[in-house]
PATITI-969214 format. One record per residue (C-alpha): x, y, z; residue number from 0. Coordinates in nm, 2 decimals, padded with zeros to 4 digits. Layout:
BEGIN
SITE      u      v      w   k
SITE      X      Y      Z NUM
...
! end
This chain:
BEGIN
SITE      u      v      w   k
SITE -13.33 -07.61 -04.78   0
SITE -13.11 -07.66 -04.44   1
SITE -13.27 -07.66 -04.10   2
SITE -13.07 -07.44 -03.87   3
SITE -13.25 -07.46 -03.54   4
SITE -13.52 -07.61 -03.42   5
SITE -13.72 -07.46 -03.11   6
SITE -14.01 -07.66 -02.92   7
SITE -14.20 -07.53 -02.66   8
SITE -14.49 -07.76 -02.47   9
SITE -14.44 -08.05 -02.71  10
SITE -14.48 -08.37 -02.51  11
SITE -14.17 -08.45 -02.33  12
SITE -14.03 -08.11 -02.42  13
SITE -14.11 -07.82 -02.25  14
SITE -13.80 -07.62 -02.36  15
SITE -13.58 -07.70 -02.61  16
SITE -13.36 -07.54 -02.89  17
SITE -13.10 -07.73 -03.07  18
SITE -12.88 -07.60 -03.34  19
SITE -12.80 -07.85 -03.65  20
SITE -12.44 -07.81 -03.82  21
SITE -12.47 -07.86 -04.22  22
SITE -12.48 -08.18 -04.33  23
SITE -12.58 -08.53 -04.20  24
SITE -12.77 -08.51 -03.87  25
SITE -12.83 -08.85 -03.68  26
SITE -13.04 -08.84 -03.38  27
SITE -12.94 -09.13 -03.15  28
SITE -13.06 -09.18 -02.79  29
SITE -13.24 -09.44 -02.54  30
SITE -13.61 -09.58 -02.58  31
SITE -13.88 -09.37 -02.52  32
SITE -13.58 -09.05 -02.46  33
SITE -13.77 -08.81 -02.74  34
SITE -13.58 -08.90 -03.04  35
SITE -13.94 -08.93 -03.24  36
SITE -14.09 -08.64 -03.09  37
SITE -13.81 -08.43 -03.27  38
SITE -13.87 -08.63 -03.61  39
SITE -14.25 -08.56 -03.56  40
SITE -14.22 -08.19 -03.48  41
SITE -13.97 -08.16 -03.79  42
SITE -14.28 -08.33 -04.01  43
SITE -14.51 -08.07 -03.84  44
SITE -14.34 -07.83 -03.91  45
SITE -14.27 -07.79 -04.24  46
SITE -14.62 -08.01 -04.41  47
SITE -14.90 -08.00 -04.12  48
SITE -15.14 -07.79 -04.06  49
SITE -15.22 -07.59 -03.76  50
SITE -15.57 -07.71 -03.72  51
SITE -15.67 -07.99 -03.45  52
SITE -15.65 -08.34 -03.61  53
SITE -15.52 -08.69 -03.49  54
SITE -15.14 -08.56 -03.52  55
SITE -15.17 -08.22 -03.41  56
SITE -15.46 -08.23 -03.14  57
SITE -15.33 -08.01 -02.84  58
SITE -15.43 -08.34 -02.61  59
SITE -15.17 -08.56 -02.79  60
SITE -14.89 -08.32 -02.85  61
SITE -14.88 -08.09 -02.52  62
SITE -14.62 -08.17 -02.22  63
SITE -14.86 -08.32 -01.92  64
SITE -14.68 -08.07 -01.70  65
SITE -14.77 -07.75 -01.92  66
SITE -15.04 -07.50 -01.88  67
SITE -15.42 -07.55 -01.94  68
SITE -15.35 -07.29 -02.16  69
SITE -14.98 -07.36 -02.32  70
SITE -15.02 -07.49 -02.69  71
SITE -14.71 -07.69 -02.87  72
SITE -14.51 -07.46 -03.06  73
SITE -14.28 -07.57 -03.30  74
SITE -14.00 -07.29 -03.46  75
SITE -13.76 -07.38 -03.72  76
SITE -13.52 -07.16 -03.87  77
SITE -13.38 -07.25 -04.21  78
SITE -13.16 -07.14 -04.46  79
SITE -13.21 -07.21 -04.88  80
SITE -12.92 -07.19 -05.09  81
SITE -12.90 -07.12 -05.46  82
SITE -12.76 -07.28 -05.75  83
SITE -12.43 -07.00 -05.72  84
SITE -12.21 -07.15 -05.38  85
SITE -12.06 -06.76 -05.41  86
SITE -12.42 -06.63 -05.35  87
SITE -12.51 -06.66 -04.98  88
SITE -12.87 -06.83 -04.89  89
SITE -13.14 -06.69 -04.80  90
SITE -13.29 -06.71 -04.44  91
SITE -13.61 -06.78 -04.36  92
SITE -13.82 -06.88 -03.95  93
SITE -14.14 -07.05 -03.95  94
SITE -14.35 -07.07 -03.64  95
SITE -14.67 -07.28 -03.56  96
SITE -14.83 -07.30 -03.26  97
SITE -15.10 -07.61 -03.29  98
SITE -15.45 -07.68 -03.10  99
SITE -15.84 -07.56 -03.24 100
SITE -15.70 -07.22 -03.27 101
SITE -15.36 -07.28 -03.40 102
SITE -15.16 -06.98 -03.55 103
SITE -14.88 -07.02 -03.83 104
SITE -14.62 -06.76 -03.89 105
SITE -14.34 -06.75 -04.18 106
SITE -14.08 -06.48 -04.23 107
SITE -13.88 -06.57 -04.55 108
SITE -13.68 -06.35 -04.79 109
SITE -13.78 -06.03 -04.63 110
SITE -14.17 -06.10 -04.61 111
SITE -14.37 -06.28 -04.39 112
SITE -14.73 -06.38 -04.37 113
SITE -14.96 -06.49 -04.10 114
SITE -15.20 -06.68 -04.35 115
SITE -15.20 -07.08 -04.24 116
SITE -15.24 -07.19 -04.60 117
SITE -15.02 -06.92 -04.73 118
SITE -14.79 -07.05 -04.48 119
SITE -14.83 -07.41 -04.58 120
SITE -14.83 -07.35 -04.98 121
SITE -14.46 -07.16 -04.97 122
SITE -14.32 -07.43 -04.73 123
SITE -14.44 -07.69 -04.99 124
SITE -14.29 -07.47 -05.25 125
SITE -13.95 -07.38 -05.06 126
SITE -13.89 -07.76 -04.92 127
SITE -14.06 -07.97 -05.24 128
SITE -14.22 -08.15 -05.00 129
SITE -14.60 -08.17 -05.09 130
SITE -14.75 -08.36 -04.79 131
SITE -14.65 -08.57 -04.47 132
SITE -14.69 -08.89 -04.64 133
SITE -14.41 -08.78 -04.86 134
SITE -14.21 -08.63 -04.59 135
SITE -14.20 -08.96 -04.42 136
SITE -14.11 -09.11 -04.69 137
SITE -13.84 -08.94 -04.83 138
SITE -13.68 -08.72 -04.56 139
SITE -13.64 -08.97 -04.22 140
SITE -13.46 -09.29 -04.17 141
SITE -13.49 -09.47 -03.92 142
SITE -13.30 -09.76 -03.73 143
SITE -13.52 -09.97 -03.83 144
SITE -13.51 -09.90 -04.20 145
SITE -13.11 -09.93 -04.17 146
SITE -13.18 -10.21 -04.05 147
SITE -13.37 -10.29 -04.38 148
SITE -13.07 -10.21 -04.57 149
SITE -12.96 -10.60 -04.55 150
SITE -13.25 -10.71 -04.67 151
SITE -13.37 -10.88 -05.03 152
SITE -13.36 -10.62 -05.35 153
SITE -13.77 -10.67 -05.31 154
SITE -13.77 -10.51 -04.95 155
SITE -13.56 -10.20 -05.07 156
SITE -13.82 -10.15 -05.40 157
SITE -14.08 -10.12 -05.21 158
SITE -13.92 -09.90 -04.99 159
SITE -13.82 -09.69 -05.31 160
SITE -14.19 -09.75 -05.47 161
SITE -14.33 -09.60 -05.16 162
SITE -14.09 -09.28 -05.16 163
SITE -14.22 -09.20 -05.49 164
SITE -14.58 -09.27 -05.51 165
SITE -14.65 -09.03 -05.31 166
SITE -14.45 -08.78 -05.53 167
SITE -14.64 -08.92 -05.80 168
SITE -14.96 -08.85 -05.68 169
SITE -14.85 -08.49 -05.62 170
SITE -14.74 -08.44 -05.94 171
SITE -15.05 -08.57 -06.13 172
SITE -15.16 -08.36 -05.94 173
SITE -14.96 -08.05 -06.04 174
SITE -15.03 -08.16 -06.44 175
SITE -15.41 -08.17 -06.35 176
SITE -15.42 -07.82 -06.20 177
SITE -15.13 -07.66 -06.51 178
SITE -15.42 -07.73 -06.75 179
SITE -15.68 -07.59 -06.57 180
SITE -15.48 -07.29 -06.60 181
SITE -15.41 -07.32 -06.97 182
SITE -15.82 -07.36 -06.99 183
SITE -15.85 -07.06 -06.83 184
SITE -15.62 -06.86 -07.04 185
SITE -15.77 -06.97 -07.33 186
SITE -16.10 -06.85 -07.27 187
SITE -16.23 -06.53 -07.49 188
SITE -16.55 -06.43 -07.46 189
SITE -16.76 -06.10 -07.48 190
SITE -16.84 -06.10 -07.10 191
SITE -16.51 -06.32 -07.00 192
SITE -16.22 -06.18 -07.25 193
SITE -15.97 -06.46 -07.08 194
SITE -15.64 -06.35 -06.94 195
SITE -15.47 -06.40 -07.26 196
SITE -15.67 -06.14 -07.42 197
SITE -15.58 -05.92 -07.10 198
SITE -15.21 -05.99 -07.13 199
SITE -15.21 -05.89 -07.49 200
SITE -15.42 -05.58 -07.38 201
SITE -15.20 -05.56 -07.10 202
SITE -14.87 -05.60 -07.38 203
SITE -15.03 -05.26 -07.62 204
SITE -15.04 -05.09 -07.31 205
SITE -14.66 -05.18 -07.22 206
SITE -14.53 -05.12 -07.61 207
SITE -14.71 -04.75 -07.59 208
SITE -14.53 -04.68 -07.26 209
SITE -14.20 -04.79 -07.43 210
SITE -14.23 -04.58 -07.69 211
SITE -14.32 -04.28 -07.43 212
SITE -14.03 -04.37 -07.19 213
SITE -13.83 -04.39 -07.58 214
SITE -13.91 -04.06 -07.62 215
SITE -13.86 -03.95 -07.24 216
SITE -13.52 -04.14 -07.28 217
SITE -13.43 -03.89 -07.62 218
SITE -13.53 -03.60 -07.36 219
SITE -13.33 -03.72 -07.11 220
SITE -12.97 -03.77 -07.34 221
SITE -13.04 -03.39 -07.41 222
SITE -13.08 -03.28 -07.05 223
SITE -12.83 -03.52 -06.99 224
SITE -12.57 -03.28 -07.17 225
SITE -12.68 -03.01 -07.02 226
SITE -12.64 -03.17 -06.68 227
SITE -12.24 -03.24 -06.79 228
SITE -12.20 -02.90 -06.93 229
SITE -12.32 -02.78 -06.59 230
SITE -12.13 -03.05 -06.41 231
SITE -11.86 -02.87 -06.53 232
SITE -11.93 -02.51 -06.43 233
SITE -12.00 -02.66 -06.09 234
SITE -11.67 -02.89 -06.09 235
SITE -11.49 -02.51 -06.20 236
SITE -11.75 -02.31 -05.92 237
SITE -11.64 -02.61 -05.68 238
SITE -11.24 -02.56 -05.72 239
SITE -11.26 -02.17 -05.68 240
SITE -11.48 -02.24 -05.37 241
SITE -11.23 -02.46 -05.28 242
SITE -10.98 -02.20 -05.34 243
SITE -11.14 -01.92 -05.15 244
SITE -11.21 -02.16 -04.87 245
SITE -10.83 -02.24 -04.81 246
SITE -10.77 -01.84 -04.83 247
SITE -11.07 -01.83 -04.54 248
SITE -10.91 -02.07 -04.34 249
SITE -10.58 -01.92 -04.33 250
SITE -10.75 -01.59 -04.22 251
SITE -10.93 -01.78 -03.95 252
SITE -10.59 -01.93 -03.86 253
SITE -10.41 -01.58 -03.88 254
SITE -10.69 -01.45 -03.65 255
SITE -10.63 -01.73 -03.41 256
SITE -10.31 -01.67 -03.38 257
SITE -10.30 -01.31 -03.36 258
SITE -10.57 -01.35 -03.04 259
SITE -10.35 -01.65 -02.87 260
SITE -10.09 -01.38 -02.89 261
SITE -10.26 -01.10 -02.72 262
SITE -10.43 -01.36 -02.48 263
SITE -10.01 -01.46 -02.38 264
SITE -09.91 -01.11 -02.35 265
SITE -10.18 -01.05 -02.13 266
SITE -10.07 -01.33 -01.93 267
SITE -09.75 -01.30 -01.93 268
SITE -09.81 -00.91 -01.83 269
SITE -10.07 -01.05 -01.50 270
SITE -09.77 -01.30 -01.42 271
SITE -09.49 -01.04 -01.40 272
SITE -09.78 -00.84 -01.16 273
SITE -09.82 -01.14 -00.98 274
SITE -09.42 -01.18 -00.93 275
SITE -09.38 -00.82 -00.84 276
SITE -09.68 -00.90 -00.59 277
SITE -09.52 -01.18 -00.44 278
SITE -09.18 -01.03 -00.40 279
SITE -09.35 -00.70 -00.21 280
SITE -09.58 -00.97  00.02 281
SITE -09.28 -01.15  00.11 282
SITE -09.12 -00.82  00.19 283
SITE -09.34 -00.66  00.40 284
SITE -09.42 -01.04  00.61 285
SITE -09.06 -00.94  00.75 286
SITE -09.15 -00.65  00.86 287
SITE -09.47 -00.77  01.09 288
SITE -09.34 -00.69  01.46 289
SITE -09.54 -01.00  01.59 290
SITE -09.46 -01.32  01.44 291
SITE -09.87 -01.41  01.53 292
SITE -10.19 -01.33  01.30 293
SITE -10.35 -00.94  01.36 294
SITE -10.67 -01.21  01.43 295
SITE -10.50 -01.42  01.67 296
SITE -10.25 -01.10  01.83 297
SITE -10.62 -00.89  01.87 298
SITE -10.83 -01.18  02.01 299
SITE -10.55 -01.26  02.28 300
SITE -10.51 -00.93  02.36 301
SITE -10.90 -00.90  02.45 302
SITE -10.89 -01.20  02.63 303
SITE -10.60 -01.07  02.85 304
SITE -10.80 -00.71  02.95 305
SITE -11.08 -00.97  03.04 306
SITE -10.86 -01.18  03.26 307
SITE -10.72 -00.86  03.40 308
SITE -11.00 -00.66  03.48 309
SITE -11.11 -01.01  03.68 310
SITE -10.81 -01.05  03.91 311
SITE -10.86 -00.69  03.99 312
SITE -11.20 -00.71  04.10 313
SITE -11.13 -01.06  04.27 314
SITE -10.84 -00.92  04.45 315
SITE -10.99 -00.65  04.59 316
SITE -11.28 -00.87  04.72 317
SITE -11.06 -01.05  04.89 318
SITE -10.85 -00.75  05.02 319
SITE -11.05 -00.74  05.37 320
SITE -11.07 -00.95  05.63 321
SITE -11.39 -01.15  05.73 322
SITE -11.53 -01.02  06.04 323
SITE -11.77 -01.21  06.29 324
SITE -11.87 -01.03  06.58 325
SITE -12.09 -01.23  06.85 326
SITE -12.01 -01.30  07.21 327
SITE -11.97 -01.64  07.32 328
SITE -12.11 -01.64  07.70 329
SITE -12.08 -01.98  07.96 330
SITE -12.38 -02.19  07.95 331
SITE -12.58 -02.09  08.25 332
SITE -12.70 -02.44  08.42 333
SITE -12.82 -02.30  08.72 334
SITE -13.17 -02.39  08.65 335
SITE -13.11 -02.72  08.70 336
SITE -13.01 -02.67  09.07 337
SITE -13.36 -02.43  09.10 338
SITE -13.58 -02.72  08.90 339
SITE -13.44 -02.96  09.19 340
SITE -13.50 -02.70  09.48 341
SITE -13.85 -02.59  09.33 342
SITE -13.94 -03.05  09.34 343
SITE -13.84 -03.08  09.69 344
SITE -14.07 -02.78  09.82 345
SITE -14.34 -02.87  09.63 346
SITE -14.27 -03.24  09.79 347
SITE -14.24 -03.10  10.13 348
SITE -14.54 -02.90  10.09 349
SITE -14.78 -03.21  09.96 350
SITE -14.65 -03.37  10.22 351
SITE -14.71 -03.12  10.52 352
SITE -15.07 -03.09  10.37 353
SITE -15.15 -03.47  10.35 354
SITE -15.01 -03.50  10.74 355
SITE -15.26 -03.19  10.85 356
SITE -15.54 -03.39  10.65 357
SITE -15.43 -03.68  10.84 358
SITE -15.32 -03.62  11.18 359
SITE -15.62 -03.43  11.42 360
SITE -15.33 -03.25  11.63 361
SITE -15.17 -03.14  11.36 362
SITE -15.43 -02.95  11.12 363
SITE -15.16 -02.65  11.17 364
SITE -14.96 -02.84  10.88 365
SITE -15.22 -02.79  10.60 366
SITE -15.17 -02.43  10.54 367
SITE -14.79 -02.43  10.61 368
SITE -14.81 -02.71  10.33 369
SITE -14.94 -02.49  10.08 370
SITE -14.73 -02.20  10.12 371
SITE -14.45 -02.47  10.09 372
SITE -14.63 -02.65  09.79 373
SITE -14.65 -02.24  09.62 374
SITE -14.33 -02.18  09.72 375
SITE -14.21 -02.48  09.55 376
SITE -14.46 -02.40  09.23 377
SITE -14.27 -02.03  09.22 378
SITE -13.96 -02.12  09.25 379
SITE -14.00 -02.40  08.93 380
SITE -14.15 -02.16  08.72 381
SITE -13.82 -01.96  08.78 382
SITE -13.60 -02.30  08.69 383
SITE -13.82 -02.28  08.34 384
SITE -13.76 -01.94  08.26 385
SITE -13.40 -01.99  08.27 386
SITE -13.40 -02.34  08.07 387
SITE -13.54 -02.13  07.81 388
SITE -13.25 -01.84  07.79 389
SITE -13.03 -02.14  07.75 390
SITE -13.23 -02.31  07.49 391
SITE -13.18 -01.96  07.28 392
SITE -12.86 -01.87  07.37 393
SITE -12.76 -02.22  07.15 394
SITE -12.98 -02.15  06.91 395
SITE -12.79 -01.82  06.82 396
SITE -12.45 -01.98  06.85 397
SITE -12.55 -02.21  06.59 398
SITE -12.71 -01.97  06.33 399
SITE -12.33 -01.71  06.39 400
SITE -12.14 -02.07  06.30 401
SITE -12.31 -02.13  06.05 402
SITE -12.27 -01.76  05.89 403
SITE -11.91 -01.82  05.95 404
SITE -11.91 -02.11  05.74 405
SITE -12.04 -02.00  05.43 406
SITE -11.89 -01.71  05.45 407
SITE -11.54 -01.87  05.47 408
SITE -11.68 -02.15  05.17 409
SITE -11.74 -01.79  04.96 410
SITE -11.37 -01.70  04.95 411
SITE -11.25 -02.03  04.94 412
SITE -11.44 -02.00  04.62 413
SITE -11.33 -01.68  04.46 414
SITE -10.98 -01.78  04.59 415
SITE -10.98 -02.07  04.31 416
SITE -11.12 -01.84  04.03 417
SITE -10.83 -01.60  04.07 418
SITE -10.59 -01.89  04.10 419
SITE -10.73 -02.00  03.77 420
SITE -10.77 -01.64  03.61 421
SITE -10.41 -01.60  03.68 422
SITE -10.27 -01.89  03.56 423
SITE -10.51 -01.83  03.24 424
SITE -10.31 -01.48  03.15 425
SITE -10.00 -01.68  03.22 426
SITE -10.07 -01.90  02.93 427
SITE -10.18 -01.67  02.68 428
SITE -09.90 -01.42  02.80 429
SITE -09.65 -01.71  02.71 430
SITE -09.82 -01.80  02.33 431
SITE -09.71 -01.46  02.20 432
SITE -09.43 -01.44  02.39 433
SITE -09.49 -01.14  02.60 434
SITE -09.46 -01.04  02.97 435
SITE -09.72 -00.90  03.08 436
SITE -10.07 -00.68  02.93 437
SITE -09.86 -00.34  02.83 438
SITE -09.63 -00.50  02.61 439
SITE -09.92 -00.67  02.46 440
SITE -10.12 -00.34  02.42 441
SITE -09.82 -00.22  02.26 442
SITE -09.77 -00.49  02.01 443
SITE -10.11 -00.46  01.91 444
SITE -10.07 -00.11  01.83 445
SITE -09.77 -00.18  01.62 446
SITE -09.89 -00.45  01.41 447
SITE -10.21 -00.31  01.31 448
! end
């Protein structure tokens, strides 16, 4: 048996770690305390310990202080046994055990595998040879120490050797012990316990009566075995005529074929002189357009010239007349200014002629010539107000006639610039066919389509 990997998982210093062994020698070197027992120790585990909880394989003593509450130390090891023929490749086999109070054990070997602990424990012991861990240690590890041992007395390395093979010894006294319990066993014959001797011999009759049977099956069978060449035969025959007729059926299928990919090119080659002839009359007739423009593009311009032309008709003859603004522009009469001063002085005189009647005994006279100058005065103001107020509307109107004026002249200013623009619009499109003016273009049209 050759280790070909070992995997640990949670196993004290180790939280992850696969390494792959070469064949042969393996030496493990390293530092103190850098994990070179921890891999000897989960090699020993294994392949002899069990899965339970004990001192070696408690979950306390064998799980990484920084795993999980829940992780348990796993150890995997694939292997590989090789037979007694070097020609004959090995056969492969995994074993996994995860340890702690409800360790599992899993081993996949020679195709099989089995979940059973002690199953799992009893075919490693049988694959390896190695009974127990005592043993293991034993026989299977050195260490530097022990090299060290090497130079020591002959005494020191029979010991060593004793050691190594008691323990084998004890396992095979124990093998002997158990090999005659099973020769008691089959021993035994009894009315109630026949003993598995007497089974196999029972079991033996049964096997010599089903010879003779499959005998006589076998005599059966070199008969129908005949008849199965005779009709090998007449199928071999029935397979060359079929073989026969099937080369004839392709050929037809390949003579159909053909005769379709013929009619299929003359049908082409028929559409391609059409499309020739096509092309030849397309390229004819495009000579013969009388407009070197698109019927689309030719009939589009065309509409937009009657639009631009039936546009600067209607803005020409809005603009045909002249504006007209009839109002008369009279002199500002300021005459009520001299009346407003006139109509202040009587009305002065006349207070004043009152106030000096009021005043002066001799000359009570005044008073009434006073008022009639004070009314007077009153009269002839009420005539200065009347005329402010003709002048007041006369300026009014003046302003509202200007004002007419002046959006009546920003109106054609206005429709001035659209006809500018409408001409100078039929210009351009007059010039991208290359025509002088909306006749010719009428014509064209005509002609083209």
């Amino acid at each position: 048996m050759r280790i070909a990997r070992l995997q640990l998982r949670d196993v004290k210093r180790y939280r992850d770690l696969q390494i792959d062994l070469a064949p042969g020698l393996t030496i493990i070197r390293g530092p103190n305390e850098s994990g070179k027992s921890t891999i000897a120790l989960a090699i020993e585990l294994g392949l002899t310990s069990s899965v339970g909880a004990d001192e070696r394989t408690s979950i306390d003593g064998l799980r990484s202080w920084d795993a999980e509450p829940k992780a348990r130390p796993t150890v995997v090891l694939d292997f590989t046994v090789d037979g007694q023929d070097p020609d004959v490749p090995g056969r492969n086999g995994t074993v996994e055990k995860a340890f702690g109070p409800a360790g599992s054990a899993r081993l996949t070997f020679d195709g099989t595998s089995t979940n059973d602990p002690a199953t799992v424990d009893a075919t490693l012991a049988e694959i390896t040879g190695v009974p127990s861990p005592a043993f293991f240690r034993s026989t299977a590890l050195v260490g530097r120490g022990e090299l060290e041992e090497l130079d020591a007395t002959e005494a020191t390395l029979r010991e060593r050797l004793s050691a190594s093979i008691s323990a084998a010894d004890r396992s095979t006294a124990s093998a002997v012990e158990e090999l005659k319990r099973a020769l008691a066993d089959l021993k035994v014959r009894g009315e109630r316990d026949p003993g598995r001797l007497r089974i196999a011999e029972e079991a033996v009759a049964r096997s010599e009566a089903i010879v003779d049977a499959g005998e006589a099956a076998l005599a059966r069978l070199a008969t129908d075995r005949e008849a199965l060449n005779n009709a090998a035969d007449t199928s071999a025959a029935a397979a060359a005529e079929l073989d026969d007729r099937r080369a004839l059926l392709d050929q037809a299928v390949a003579g159909e074929a053909l005769t379709l990919a013929q009619a299929a090119a003359t049908e082409r080659q028929a559409r391609y002189e059409e499309a020739v002839a096509a092309a030849a009359e397309l390229t004819q007739l495009r000579g013969l357009h009388p407009s070197p423009n698109p019927l689309p593009v030719l009939r589009q311009t065309v509409e937009r010239l009657r639009t631009l032309d039936a546009r600067i008709v209607e803005l020409t003859g809005m603009l045909s007349g002249e504006i007209q603004v009839d109002y008369e522009v009279a002199a500002a009469d300021t005459s009520w200014r001299r009346i407003a001063i006139a109509a202040l002085i009587f009305i002065v005189a006349g207070i004043g002629l009152g106030a000096a009647g009021q005043l002066l005994a001799g000359l009570a006279v005044l008073s009434p010539v006073g008022i009639g100058v004070g009314i007077f005065g009153l009269i002839v103001g009420l005539i200065a107000f009347r005329k402010r107020k003709s002048a007041r509307d006369f300026r009014r109107q003046k302003q509202l006639a200007e004002n007419e004026v002046e959006r009546r002249l920003r109106g054609r200013s206005q429709m001035e610039a659209e006809l500018s623009q409408a001409e100078a619009d039929k210009a351009a499109q007059l010039l991208g066919i290359g025509l002088p003016d909306l006749a010719a273009a009428e014509e064209m049209l005509t002609r083209e389509e």
